[in-house]
N, C-alpha and C positions, 0 to 999 in steps of 0.2 A: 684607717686605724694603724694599719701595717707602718705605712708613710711616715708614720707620730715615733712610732716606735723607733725606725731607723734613725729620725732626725735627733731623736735623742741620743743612739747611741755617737753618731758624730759629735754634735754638739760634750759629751760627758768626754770624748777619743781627744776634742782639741785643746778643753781644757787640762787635760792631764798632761798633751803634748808643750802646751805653754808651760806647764812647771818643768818639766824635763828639759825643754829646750834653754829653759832661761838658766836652770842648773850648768847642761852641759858648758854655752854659751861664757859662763864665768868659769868656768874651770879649763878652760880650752889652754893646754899647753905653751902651741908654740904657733906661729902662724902656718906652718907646715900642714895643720888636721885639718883634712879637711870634711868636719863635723856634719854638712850637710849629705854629703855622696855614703857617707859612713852608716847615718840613720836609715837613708834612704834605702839601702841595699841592706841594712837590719830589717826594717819595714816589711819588705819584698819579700825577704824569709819566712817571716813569720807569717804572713800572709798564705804561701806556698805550703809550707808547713801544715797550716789548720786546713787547707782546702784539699791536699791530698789526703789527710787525714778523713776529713768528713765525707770524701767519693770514694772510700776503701781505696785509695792509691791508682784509682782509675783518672788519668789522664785529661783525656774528654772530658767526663764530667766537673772535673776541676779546674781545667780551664775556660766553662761554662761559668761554676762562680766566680772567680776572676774577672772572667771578659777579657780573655783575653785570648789569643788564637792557640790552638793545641801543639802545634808546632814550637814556639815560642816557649810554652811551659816547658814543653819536652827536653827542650835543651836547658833550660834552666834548672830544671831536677837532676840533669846529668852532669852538669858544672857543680853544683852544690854537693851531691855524691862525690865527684871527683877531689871536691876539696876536704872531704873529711877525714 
């Protein structure tokens, strides 16, 4: 049941990323943007974002949802802090 649930939220995440992409994709400047490393590292934020969010800003447990190694987060919250 859990399983159904996630595959819809992907399934609902690609089709919104298809209009988005197909948007940005026409509206792309100049050949210089380079649109995919751009989203990508959008992505990643927002990602970090809701997951420190949802472990009260503990670490560990965020980069549990993730999956990603704690280490790895760590620096990446401190790159993101540093760039604000």
């Amino acid at each position: 049941m859990v399983d159904n649930k996630i595959n819809e939220y992907y399934k609902h995440v690609e089709v919104k990323l298809e209009d988005i992409v197909d948007n940005l994709l026409k509206s792309k400047v100049n050949d210089h943007d380079n649109i995919l490393m751009n989203v990508q590292n959008l992505i990643e934020k927002v990602f970090i974002r809701s997951a420190m969010k949802l472990s009260g800003n503990n670490v560990s447990k965020a980069s549990k949802l993730l999956g990603i190694n704690r280490n790895t987060l760590s620096k990446k919250v401190k790159e993101e802090r540093s760039n604000r």
